[in-house]
C-alpha distance (Angstrom), angle and dihedral (degrees) to the residues before:
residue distance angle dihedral
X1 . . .
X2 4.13 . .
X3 3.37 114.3 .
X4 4.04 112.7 -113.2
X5 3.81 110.6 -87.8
X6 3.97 131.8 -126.7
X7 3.87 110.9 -74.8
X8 3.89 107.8 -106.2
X9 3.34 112.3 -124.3
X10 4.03 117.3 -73.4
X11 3.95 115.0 -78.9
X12 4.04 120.4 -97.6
X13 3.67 99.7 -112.2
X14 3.93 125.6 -142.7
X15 3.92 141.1 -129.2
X16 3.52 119.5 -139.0
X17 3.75 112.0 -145.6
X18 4.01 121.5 -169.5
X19 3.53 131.3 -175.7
X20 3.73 144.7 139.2
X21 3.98 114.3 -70.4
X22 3.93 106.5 -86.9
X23 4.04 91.1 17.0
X24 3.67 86.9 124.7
X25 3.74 100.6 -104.7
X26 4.11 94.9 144.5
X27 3.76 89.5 50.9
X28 3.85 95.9 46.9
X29 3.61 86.7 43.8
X30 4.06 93.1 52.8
X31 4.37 90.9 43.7
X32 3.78 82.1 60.4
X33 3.77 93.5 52.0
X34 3.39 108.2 -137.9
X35 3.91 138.7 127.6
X36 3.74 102.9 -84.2
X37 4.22 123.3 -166.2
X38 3.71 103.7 -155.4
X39 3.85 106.7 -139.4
X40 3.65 90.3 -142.6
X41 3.75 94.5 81.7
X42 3.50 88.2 74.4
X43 3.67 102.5 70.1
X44 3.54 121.7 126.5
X45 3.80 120.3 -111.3
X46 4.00 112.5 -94.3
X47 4.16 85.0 -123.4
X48 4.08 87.6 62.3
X49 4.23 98.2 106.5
X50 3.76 93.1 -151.3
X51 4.30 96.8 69.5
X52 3.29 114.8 108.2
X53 3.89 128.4 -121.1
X54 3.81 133.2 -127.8
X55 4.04 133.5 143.9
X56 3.85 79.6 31.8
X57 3.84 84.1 -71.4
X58 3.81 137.0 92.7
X59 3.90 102.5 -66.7
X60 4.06 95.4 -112.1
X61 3.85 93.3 -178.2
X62 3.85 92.9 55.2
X63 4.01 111.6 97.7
X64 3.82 89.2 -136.7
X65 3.88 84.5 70.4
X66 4.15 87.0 66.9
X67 3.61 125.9 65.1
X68 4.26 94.9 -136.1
X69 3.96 86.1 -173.5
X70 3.77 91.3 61.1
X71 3.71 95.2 47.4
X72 4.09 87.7 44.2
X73 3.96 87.1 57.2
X74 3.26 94.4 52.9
X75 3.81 108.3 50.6
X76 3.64 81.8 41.5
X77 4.02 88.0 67.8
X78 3.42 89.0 42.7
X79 3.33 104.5 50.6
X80 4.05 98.6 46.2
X81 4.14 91.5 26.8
X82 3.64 106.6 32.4
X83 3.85 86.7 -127.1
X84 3.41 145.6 75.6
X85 4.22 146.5 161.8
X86 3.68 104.1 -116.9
X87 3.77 116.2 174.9
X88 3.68 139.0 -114.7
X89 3.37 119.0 -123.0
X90 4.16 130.6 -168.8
X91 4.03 103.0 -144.8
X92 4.15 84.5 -166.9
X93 3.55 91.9 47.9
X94 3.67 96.2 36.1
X95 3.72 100.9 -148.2
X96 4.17 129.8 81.8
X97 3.81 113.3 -84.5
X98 3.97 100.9 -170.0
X99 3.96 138.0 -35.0
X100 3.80 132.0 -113.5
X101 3.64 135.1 -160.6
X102 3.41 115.0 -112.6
X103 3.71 115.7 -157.0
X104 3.95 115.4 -175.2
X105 3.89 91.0 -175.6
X106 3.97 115.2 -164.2
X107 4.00 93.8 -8.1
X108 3.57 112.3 144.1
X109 3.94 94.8 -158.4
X110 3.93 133.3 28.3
X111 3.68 127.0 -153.8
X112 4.03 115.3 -138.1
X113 3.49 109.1 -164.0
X114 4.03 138.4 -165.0
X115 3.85 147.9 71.2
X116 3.98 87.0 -70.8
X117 3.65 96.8 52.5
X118 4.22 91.1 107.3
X119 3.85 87.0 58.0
X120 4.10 86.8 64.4
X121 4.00 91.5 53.1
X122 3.70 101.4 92.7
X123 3.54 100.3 34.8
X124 3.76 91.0 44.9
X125 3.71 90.2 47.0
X126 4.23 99.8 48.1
X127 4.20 83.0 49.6
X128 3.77 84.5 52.8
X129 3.62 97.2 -127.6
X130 4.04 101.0 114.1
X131 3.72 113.7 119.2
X132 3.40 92.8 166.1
X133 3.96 153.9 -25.2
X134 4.18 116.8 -143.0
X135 3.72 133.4 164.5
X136 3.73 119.9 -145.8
X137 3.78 104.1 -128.2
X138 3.91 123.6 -160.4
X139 3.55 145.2 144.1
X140 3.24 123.4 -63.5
X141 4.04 101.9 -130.0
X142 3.64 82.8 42.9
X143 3.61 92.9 59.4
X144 3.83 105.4 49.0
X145 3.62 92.3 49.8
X146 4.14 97.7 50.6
X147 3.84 84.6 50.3
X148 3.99 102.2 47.2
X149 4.28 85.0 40.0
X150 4.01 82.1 54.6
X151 4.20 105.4 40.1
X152 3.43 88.9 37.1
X153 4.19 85.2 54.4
X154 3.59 90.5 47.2
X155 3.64 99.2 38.6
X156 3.99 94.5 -130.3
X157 3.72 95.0 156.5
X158 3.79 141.8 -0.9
X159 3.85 114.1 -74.6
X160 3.93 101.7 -110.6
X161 4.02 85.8 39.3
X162 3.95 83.8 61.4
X163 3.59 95.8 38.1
X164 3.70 85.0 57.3
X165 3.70 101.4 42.0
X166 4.06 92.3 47.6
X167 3.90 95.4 48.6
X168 3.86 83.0 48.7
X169 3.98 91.4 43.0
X170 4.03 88.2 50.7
X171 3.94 89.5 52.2
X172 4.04 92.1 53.1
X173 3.88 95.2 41.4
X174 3.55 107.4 88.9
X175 4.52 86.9 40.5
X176 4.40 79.0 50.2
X177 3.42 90.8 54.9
X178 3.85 100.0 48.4
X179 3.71 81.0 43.3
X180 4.02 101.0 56.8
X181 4.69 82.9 35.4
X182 4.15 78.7 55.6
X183 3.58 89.2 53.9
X184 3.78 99.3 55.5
X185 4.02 100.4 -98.1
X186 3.89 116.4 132.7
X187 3.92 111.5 -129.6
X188 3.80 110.8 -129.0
X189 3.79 135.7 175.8
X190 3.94 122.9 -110.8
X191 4.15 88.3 -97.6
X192 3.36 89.8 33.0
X193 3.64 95.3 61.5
X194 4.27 97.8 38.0
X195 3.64 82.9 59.3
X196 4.23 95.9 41.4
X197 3.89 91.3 49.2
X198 4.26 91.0 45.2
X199 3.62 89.4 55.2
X200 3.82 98.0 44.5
X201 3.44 81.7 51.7
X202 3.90 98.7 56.1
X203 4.12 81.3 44.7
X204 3.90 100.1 53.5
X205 4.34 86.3 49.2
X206 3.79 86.0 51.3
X207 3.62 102.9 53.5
X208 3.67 89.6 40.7
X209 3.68 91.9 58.2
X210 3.98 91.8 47.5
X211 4.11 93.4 37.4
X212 3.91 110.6 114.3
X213 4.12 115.9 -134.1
X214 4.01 107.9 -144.7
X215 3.82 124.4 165.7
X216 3.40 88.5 -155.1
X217 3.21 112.2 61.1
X218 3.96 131.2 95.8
X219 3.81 134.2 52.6
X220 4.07 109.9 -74.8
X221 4.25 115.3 -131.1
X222 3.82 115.4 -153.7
X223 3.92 112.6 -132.9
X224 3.53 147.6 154.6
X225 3.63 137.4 -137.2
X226 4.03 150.5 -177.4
X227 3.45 127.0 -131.3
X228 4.24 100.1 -160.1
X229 3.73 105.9 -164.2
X230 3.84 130.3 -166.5
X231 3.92 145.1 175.2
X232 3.48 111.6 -91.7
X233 4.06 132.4 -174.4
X234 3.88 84.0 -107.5
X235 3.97 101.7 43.8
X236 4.06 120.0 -82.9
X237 3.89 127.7 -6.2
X238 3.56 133.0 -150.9
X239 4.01 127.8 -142.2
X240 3.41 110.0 -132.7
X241 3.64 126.8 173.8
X242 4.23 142.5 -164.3
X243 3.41 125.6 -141.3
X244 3.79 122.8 -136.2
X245 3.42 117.1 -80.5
X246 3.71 99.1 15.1
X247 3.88 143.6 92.1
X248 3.65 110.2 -136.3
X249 3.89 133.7 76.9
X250 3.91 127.1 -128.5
X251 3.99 137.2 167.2
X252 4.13 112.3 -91.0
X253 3.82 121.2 -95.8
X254 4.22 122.4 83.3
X255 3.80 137.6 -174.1
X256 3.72 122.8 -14.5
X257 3.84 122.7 -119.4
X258 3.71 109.9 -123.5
X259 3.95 110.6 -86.8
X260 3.78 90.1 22.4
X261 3.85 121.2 122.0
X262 3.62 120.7 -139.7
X263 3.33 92.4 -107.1
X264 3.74 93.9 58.5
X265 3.45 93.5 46.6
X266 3.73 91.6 54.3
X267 3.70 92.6 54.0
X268 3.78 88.5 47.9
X269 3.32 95.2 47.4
X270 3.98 103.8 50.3
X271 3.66 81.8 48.6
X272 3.62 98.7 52.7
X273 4.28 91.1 42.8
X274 3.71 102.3 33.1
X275 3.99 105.9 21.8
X276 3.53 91.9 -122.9
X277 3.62 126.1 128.6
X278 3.92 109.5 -149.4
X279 3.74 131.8 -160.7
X280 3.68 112.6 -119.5
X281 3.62 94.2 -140.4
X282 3.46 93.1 62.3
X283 4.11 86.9 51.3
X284 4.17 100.5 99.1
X285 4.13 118.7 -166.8
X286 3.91 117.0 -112.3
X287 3.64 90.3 -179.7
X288 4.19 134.8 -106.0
X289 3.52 122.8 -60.7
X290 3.80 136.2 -174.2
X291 3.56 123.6 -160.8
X292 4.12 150.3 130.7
X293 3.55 114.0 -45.2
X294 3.59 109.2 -115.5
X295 3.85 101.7 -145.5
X296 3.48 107.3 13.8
X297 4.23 113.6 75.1
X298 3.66 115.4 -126.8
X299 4.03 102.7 3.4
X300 3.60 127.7 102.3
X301 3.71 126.6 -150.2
X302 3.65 133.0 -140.9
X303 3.77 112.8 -153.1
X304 4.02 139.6 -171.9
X305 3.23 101.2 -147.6
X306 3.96 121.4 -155.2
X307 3.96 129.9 -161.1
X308 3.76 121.8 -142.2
X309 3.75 135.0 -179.1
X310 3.67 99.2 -178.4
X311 3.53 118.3 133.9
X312 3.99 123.1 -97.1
X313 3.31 121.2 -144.6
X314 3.86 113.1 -111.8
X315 3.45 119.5 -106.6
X316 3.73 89.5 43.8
X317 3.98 115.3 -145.5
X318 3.80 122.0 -164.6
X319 3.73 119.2 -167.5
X320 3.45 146.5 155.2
X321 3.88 103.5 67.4
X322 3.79 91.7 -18.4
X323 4.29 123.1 109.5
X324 3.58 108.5 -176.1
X325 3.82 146.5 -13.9
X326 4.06 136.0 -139.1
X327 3.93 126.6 -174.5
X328 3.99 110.1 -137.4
X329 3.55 126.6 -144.9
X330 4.12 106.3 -122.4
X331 3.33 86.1 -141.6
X332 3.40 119.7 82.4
X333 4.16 130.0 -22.5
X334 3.82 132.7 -57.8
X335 4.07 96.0 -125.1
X336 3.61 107.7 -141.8
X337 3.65 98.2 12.0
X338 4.23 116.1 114.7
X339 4.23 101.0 -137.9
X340 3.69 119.4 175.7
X341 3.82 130.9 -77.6
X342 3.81 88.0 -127.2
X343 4.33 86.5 51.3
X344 3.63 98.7 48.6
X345 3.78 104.0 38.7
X346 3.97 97.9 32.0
X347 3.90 116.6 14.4
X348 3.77 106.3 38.0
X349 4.30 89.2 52.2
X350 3.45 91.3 44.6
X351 3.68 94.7 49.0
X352 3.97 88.6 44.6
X353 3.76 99.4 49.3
X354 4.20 85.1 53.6
């Protein structure tokens, strides 16, 4: 088995900032200086069939209208890698136009910005990167006419459309701002905030500083896992998978029952995740591995790790506590894209050096 590995240093950790569209949460974010993710990117295209409608328009301010796991990957990357591929999205055209790595170099704290940010606070928080959760709060008047001065700028939507919507915004805010309070994110003024996200700055470069690094430390989980490769039109691909709620990518398998061998807990596993029920002959061993746990803060896991070249069936499905999937090129590195500890120290080599 390889030995457990150095911790890397400790992740940057982000601040969630809510706040009514047009409050004036992109230009407190940029007075406090720090790298900022606006949430906005993450729309869904207008094309996607399951947004909902209101103002006889896509319904903007509805959270199915933002795809949380996208935005969850990201800030994942960013947090552990310093970088991450965050899209570009047209709010006039209402569908992405590009992506662009962001790199937030030696930043101690991020800023994640938008009227989703509150849906980010529990996930954030149980991957132990949640600094903290605030909600720009202004006044009402002031509100409606920094947002129609701005989309009518920008052209986002016909006039009367944003008439409509920002009489309709200005009706919700005060129940929106209960709403994000509700959900555990402290209201502050414009000043208020500069000053709050300045100081939590100067905090998060303090504990760093005084933070000890031991490779020791932490309870250790026992697991399993596949690595499922194929022929792709670049060489070899990886499977990879995410688990609900959380940002990074890892091969299938999980935690073994008690009296289960890790080669019955693979099987279980892949058919659990991926539906598929594997031979375990055709199940190969790359070896044991120990290394950071991806999602859980302060454990490490110890994994035997499987190889399989069985066919998947095409569309691929994950399920049970899976969200989406990604085959990775063995050669060379996702950029922007979080994978596991156990993936990038451990599995890729391995699979390399075969």
């Amino acid at each position: 088995m390889t030995g457990p590995s150095a911790l890397p240093r400790p992740p940057r950790r982000i601040v969630l900032v809510a706040g009514p569209s047009g409050s004036g949460k992109g230009l407190m974010s940029r007075r406090a200086g720090l790298p900022t993710v606006p949430l906005d990117e993450f729309y869904r295209d207008h094309d996607d069939p399951s947004l909902p409608c209101r103002f006889g328009i896509v319904d903007w301010d509805d959270p199915a209208s933002w795809n949380a796991g996208a935005a969850l990957e990201a800030l994942t990357a960013l947090a552990h890698d310093g970088a991450a591929q965050v899209p570009r999205y047209s709010i006039p055209l209402s569908q992405r136009t590009g992506t662009t790595t962001l790199d937030v170099a030696d930043a101690e704290l991020i800023i994640a910005e938008g009227i989703f940010a509150a849906e980010l606070i529990a996930p954030l928080r149980a991957l132990g990167l949640l600094a903290d959760a605030i909600v720009l709060q202004r006044p009402t008047p002031a509100v409606f006419t920094l947002r129609l001065v701005r989309d009518l700028r920008e052209g986002r939507k016909p006039p009367l459309t944003l008439l409509r919507r920002g009489w309709g915004l200005a009706r919700d805010q005060h129940d929106d701002l209960e709403r994000w309070k509700r959900a555990g994110m402290r209201p502050v003024g414009l000043h208020e905030g500069t000053d709050l996200l300045r100081r939590l700055t100067s905090l998060a470069a303090s504990e760093r500083r005084q933070r000890p690094v031991s490779a020791g430390a932490g309870a250790l989980l026992r697991i399993t896992a596949v690595a499922f490769l194929r022929e792709g039109p670049q060489g070899q691909e990886l499977l990879a998978v995410r688990k609900r709620g959380t940002g990074s990518y890892m091969q299938v398998g999980g935690k073994l029952e008690p009296g289960e061998s890790a080669l019955e807990a693979a099987v279980r596993e892949v058919d659990e995740e991926l539906g598929v029920r594997l031979d375990p002959d055709g199940l190969a061993p790359l070896g044991d591995f120990e290394a950071i746990a991806a999602n859980e803060p302060g454990t490490r896991v110890r994994s035997t790790v499987f190889v399989c070249r069985q066919e998947l069936p095409e569309p691929l499905t994950v399920q049970a506590e899976l969200a989406d999937h990604r085959w990775f090129p063995l050669a060379g590195s996702p950029a922007g894209v979080r994978l596991a500890p156990l993936m990038t120290e451990h599995i890729l080599p391995a699979l390399r050096r075969t």
